[in-house]
BALUM-317466 format. One record per residue (C-alpha): x, y, z. Coordinates in steps of 0.1 Angstrom, whole numbers, padded with zeros to 4 digits, always signed. Example, Ala and Ser with C-alpha at 12.3 -4.5 7.8 and 13.67 -1.06 7.14 Angstrom:
2
+0123-0045+0078
+0137-0011+0071
# end
This chain:
453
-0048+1102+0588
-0067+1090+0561
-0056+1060+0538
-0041+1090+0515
-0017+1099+0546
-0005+1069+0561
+0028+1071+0544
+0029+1100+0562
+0036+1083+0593
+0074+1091+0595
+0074+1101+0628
+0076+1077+0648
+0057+1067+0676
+0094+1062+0695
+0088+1027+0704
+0049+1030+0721
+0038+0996+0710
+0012+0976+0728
+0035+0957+0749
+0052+0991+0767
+0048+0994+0804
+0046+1025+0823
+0085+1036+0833
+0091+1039+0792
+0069+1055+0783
+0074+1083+0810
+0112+1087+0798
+0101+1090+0765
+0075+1121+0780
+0107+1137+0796
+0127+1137+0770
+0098+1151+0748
+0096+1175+0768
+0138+1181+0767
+0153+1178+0806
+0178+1205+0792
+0156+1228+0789
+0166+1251+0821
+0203+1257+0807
+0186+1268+0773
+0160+1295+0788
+0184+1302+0813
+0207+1328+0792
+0169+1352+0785
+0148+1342+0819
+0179+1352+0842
+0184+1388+0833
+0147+1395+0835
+0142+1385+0868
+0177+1396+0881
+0188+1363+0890
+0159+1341+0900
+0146+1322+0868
+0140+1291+0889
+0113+1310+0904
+0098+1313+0868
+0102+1276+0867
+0084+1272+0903
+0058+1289+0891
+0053+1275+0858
+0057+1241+0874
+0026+1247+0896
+0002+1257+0873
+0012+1232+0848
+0003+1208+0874
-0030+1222+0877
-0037+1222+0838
-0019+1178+0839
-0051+1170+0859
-0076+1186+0833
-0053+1166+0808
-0058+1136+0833
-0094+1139+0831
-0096+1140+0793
-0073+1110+0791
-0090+1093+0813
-0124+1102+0791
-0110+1100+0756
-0084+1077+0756
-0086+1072+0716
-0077+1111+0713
-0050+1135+0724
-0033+1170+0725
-0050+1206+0731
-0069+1210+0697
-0083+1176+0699
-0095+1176+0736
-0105+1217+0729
-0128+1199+0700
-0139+1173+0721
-0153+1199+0752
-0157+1233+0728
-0166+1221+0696
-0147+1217+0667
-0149+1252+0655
-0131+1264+0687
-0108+1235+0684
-0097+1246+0650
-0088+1278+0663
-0068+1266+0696
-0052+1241+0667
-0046+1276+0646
-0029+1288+0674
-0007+1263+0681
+0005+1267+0647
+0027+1290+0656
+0047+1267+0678
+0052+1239+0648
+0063+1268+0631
+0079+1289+0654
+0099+1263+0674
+0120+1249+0646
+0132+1285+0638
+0139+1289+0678
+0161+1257+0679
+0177+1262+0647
+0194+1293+0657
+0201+1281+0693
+0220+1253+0676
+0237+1272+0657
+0248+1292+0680
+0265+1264+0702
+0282+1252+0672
+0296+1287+0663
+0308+1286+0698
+0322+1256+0694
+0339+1255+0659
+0340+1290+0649
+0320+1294+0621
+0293+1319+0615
+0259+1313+0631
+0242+1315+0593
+0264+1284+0582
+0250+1262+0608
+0211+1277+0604
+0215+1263+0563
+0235+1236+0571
+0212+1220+0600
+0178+1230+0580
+0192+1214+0548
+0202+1181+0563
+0165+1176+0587
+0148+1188+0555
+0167+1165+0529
+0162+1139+0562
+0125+1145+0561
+0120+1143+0515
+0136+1106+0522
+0113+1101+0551
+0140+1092+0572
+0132+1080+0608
+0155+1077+0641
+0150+1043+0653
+0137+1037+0687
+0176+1025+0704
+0190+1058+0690
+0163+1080+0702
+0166+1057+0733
+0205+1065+0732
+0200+1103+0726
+0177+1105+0751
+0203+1091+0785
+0230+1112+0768
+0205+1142+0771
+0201+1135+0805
+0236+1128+0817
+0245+1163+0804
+0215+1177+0828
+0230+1153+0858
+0267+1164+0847
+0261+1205+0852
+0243+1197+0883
+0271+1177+0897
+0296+1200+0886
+0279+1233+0905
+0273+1213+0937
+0306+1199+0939
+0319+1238+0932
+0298+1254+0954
+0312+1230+0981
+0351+1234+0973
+0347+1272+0971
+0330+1272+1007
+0294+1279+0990
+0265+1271+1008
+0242+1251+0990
+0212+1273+0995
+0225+1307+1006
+0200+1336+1007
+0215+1354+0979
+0203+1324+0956
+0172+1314+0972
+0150+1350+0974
+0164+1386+0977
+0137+1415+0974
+0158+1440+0971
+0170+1424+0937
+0144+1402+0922
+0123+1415+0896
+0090+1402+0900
+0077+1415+0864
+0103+1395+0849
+0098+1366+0870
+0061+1365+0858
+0069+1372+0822
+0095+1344+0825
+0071+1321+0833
+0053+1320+0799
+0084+1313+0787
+0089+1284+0812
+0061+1270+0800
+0083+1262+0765
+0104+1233+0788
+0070+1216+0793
+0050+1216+0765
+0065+1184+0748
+0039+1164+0779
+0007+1166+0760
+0025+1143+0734
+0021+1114+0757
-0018+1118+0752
-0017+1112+0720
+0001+1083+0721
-0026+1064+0750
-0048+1044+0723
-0013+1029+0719
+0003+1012+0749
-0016+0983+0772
-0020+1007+0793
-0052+1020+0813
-0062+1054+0808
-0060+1060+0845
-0025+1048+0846
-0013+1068+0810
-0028+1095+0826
-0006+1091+0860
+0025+1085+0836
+0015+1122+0828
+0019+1133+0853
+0053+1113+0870
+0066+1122+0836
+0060+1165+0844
+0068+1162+0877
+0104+1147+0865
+0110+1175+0843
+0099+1203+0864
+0126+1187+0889
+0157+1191+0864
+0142+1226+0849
+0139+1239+0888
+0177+1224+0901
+0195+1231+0871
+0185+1265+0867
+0185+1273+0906
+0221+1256+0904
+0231+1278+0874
+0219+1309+0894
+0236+1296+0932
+0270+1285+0917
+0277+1317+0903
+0261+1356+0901
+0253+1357+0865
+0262+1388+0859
+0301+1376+0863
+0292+1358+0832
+0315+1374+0806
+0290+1389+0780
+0307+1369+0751
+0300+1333+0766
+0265+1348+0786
+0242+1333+0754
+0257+1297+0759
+0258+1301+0796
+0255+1260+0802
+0284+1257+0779
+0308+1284+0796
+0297+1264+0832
+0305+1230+0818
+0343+1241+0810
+0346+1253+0843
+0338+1224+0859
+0349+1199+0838
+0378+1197+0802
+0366+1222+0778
+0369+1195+0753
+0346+1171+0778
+0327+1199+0779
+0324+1209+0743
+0318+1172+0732
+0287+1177+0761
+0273+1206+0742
+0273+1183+0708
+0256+1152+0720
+0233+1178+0743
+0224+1194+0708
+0220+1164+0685
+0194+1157+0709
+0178+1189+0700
+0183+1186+0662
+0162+1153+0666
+0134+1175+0680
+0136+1199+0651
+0138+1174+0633
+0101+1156+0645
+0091+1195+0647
+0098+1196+0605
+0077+1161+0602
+0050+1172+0622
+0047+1210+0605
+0046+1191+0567
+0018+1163+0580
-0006+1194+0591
+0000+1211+0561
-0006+1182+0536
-0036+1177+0559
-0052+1208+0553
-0042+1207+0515
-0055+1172+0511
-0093+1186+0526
-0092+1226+0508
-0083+1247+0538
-0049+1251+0517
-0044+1253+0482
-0035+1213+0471
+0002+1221+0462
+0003+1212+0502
-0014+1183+0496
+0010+1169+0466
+0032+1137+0473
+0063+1129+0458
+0061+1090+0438
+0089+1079+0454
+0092+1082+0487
+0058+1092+0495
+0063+1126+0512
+0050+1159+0508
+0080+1175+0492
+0063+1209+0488
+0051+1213+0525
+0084+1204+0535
+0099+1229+0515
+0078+1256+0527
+0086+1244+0561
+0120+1248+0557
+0117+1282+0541
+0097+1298+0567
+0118+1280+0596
+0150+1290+0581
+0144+1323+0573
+0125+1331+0610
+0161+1312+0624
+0179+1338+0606
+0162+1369+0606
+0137+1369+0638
+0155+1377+0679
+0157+1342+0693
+0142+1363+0723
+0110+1371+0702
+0103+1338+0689
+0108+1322+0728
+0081+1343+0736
+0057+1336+0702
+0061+1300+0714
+0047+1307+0749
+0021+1323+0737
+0005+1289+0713
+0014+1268+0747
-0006+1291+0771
-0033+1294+0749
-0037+1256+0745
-0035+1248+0781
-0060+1280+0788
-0088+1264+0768
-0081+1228+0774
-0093+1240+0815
-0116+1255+0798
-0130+1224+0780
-0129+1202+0813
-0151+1224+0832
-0177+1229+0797
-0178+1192+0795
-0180+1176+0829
-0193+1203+0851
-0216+1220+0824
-0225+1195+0798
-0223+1158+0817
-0238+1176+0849
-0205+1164+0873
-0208+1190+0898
-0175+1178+0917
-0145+1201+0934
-0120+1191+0904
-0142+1196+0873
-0142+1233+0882
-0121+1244+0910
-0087+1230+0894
-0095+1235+0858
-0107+1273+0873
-0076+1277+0891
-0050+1269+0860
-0073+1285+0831
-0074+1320+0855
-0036+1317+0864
-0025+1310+0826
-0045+1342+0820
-0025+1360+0841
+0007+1346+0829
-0005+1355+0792
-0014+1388+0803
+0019+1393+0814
+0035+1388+0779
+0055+1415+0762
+0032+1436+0741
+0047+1426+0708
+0040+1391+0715
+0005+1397+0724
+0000+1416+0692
+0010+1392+0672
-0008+1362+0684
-0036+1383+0685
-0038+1388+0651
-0025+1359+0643
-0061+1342+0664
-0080+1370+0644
-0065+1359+0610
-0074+1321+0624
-0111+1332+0632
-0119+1349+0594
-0106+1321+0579
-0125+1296+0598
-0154+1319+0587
-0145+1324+0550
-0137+1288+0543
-0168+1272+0567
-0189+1287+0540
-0179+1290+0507
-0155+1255+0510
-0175+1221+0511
-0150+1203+0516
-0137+1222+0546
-0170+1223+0563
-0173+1186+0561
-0136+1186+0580
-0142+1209+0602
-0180+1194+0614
-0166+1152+0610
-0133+1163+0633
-0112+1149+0603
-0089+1179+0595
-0060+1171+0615
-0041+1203+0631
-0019+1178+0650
+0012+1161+0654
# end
């Protein structure tokens, strides 16, 4: 950001500093990316597959690691730069970038209202008051958090982040040892692959919605101008740090699925599924206590997600793509009061009045359309425009880009309307503005407009 901005620096790069070695800064990428993310998803992916989300997971997990090398490669290129709309600019052109950064709008808006109400709803289950109470009461706290410029320090993060992952390990250890005292076998056919009940539709469709537990890696990227690091070794932390997650998103949910049929679920504890398995195998209290620190860990994302949302929206204020309301910070403690307050309006209102199933799936559809043209980009840039004609500038990048397609394809058709139009709405006023606002132009053509986190 530019001199204007840098008090906008409020979230924090969680401890990256120069002297950071390699095994930190791949827990940090896991717990970007949330290890608990199989117990959340697990409550829409299992019904639509009929018991096999893990497959969704599997599936996800393989062409994610195709689209971790074309990341590799532009880390390894443009170690000064990160994420999707900054490599997309980089390969496509800025113009192209702005729209695969237009895009991904929709998850800094989209995934705040997502969490918020999945929060909630843990907390209703827990404490018995009404899901709304805990959407205003969450929202009000990250966005009175966010006016003050509040940051978590790196040992709390660092402290949110084990207890994230002991919750993860807990669940695990609890449905193995079950499965073994009730004479279970670990991987019985009836959990592994049945085709008389899988649904393979909902398996594929599941998979853009797997794609939610993993988008939190391209983070790292941004972060590699800031570690000792080599390039070549950032980019290798990439990909240890996916390959970890992928691991806990493919055993917890394949646990989840094994331990018990979910359709003995009782339909009143189905939606916090984790939660109903954690006071089997444990103390409800132990377990309730789990489902706290597991969700505090979460608020902390919406949290960042809040920070993020206000920084591109000051952004875009502060060079014309928005009126300069956005753009507008407060004397005292140097936030942008009136981007966070539209944040928090649009996120709490989409918590409260949009499906949590809809907005999972609006979310998959900014991810896959980031990774699509990030492939994309690789094989533009090395194979087309550097002239290096070698098997993984276009046979990988081919292979993800071509699979992603598939997987978007496979969205429900509401979901696909709306990002549609929502890229349409993107593209005119990319158009519009290019030519009637200077100041945008000069943004859009010097890379300085930042549609990042």
């Amino acid at each position: 950001m530019s001199d204007n901005g840098n008090s906008l620096n409020s979230l924090e790069k969680v401890g990256l500093k120069r002297t950071i070695g390699f095994w930190p800064v791949v827990f940090f990428g896991v717990l970007a990316m949330g290890p608990g993310g199989g117990m959340t998803y697990f409550p829409i992916l299992q019904p639509m597959s009929n018991g096999y989300c893990y497959l969704s997971f599997l599936i996800a997990a393989c062409i994610m690691i195709l689209s971790v090398l074309s990341y590799q490669k532009m880390v390894q290129t443009f170690p000064e730069t990160g994420s999707a709309y900054a490599y997309t600019s980089k390969g496509l052109g800025p113009k192209i970038g702005f729209i695969v950064g237009w895009v991904l709008l929709i998850d800094y808006g989209v995934v705040p209202m997502f969490t918020l109400y999945l929060n909630a709803m843990y907390f209703t289950e827990i404490f018995g008051l009404p899901e709304e109470v805990f959407v205003f009461l969450f929202s009000i706290l990250i966005t009175a958090a966010c006016i003050v410029g509040l940051k978590l320090s790196t040992s709390i993060q660092i402290i949110i982040g084990i207890a994230a992952f002991l919750v993860v390990l807990i669940l695990e250890f609890g449905a193995v040892k079950d499965m073994f005292a009730n004479g279970i076998n670990l991987f019985h056919t009836d959990a592994i692959y049945d085709s008389d009940k899988i649904v393979w539709g909902g398996v594929l469709n599941g998979t853009a919605i797997a794609f939610m537990a993993m988008l939190g890696f391209d983070g790292m990227t941004t972060l590699a101008e800031e570690t000792t690091m080599t390039p070549k070794k950032m980019s290798k932390a990439v990909l240890v740090a996916v390959l970890i997650q992928e691991f806990f998103l493919i055993t917890s949910t394949y646990l989840m699925g094994a331990v018990m049929d979910w359709q003995t679920i009782p339909e009143e504890n189905f939606d916090t599924a984790y939660m109903y398995m954690l006071e089997l195998f444990t103390d409800p209290a132990f377990a309730a206590i789990l489902v706290v620190i597991n969700n505090v860990s979460i608020l902390a994302c919406i949290m960042s997600f809040f920070t993020i949302s206000s920084r591109i929206l000051f952004s875009m204020g502060r060079n014309g793509a928005i009126p300069k309301a956005f753009a507008k910070l407060n004397p005292k403690t140097e936030t942008p009061v009136f981007s966070i307050l539209f944040v928090f309006v649009v996120c709490t209102a989409g918590a409260l009045f949009i499906p949590w199933e809809v907005t999972a799936e609006l979310i998959s559809y900014g991810g896959c359309v980031a990774f699509l043209f990030v492939n994309i980009s690789v094989i533009v840039y090395f194979w087309f425009r550097k002239k290096e004609k070698i098997f993984r500038n276009l046979l990988i990048p081919a292979l993800a880009a071509i699979s992603i397609a598939v997987v978007i394809c496979s969205l429900a058709k509401i979901t696909l309307t709306v990002g549609i139009i929502w890229t349409i709405i993107g593209i005119l006023y990319l158009l519009i503005n290019y030519k009637v606002n200077k100041s945008f132009r000069d943004s859009i053509d010097s890379g300085s407009l930042e549609m990042e986190g």
